[in-house]
N, C-alpha and C positions, 0 to 999 in steps of 0.2 A: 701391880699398879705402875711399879717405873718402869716394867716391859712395856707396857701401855702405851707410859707417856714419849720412849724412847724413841717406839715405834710412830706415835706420832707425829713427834719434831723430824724423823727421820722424810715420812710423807711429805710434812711440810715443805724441808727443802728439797725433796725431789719436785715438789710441785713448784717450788719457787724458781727453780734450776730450770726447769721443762720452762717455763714462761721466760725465765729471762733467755733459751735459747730461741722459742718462738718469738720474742722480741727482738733480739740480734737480728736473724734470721729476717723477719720483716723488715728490719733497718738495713740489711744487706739487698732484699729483693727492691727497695723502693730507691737505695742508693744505683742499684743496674738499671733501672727502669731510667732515672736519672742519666745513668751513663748513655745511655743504649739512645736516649731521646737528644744527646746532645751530639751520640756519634752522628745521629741522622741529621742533622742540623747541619754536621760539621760537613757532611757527606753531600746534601743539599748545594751547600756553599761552594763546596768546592767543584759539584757539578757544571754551576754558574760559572765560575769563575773559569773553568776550561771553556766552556760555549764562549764565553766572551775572549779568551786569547786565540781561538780558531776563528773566530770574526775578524777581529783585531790582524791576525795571519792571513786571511783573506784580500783584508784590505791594502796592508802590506803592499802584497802579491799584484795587487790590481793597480797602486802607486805605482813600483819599481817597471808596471810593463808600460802604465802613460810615461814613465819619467824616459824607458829607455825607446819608446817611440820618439819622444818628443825631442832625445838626442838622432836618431834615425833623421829626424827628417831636419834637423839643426844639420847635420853632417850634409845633406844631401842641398840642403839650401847654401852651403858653405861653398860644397863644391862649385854646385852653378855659378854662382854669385862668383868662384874664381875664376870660371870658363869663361863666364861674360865680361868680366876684368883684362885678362888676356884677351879679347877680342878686342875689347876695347882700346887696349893699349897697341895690338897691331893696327888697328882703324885709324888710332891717334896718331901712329907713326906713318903709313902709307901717306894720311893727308898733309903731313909735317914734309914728305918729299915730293907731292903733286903740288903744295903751298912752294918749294924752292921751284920748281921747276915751272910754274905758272909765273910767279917773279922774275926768273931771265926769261921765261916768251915774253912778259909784258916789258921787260925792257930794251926787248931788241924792239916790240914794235911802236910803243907808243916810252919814246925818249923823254916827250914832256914833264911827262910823271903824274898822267891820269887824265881822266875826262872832266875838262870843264867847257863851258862857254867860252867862245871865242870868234872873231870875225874873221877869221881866217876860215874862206869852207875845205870839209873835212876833204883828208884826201880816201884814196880806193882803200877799201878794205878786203880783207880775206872773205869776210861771210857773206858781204852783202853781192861783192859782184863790182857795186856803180858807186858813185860817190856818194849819191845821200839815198834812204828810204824813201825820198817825196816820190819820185818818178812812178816809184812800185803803187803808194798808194793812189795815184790818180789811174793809175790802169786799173786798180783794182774797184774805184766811184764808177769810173766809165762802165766797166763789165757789170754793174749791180744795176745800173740803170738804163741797159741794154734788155735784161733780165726782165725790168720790174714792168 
């Protein structure tokens, strides 16, 4: 009878043992499942997260080539903008020495110091030829109304 009973406290805790390892065992399979569902999560996330820095590098990429356009043609507007400044400034000087050199024609010819009114009639000039313009345009009434 205590071989009996020896044997069967011994069943017992083999049957107690077998269950608490089938219960570990479960707690280990549902702890992986656990791991394994958050690796994938984590795996998910981090998929996103690279999509979004090759985006992000993209954009980058597409900044850096308006910004170095937008110095390309800064550079190129600089330039001109210097060429036409130097033009300018030989323009401003040529007429800085055509302004001296019209100043002493005008003061050899007209001493007065400019045209105004006066009762004195004009004397001959260089362009015209005759003393005053009237002469020209009465030939020119005459010939219209020869014409007409």
């Amino acid at each position: 009878a205590r071989l009996k009973e020896l044997m069967a406290k011994e069943e017992e805790l083999r049957r107690k043992r077998q269950e608490q390892k089938d219960l570990e065992k479960a707690e280990k399979e549902a702890q992986m499942a656990a791991l394994a569902k958050e690796e994938a999560k984590a795996a998910a996330e981090l998929s996103e997260l690279e999509r979004e820095v090759a985006k992000l590098r993209e954009q980058e990429h597409v900044r850096k080539d308006v910004v170095l356009k937008g110095k390309a043609a800064h550079e190129m507007a600089e330039r001109q903008y210097t060429e036409e400044m130097t033009d300018f400034e030989k323009l401003d000087s040529d007429l800085k020495i055509a302004e001296k050199s019209l100043r002493k024609f005008r003061r050899n010819e007209d001493a007065s110091g400019g045209v105004y009114n006066s009762d004195k009639p004009a004397g001959k000039t260089h362009m015209l030829g005759a003393r005053s313009g009237a002469s020209h345009c009465g030939v020119y009434a005459a010939g219209t109304a020869l014409i007409v």
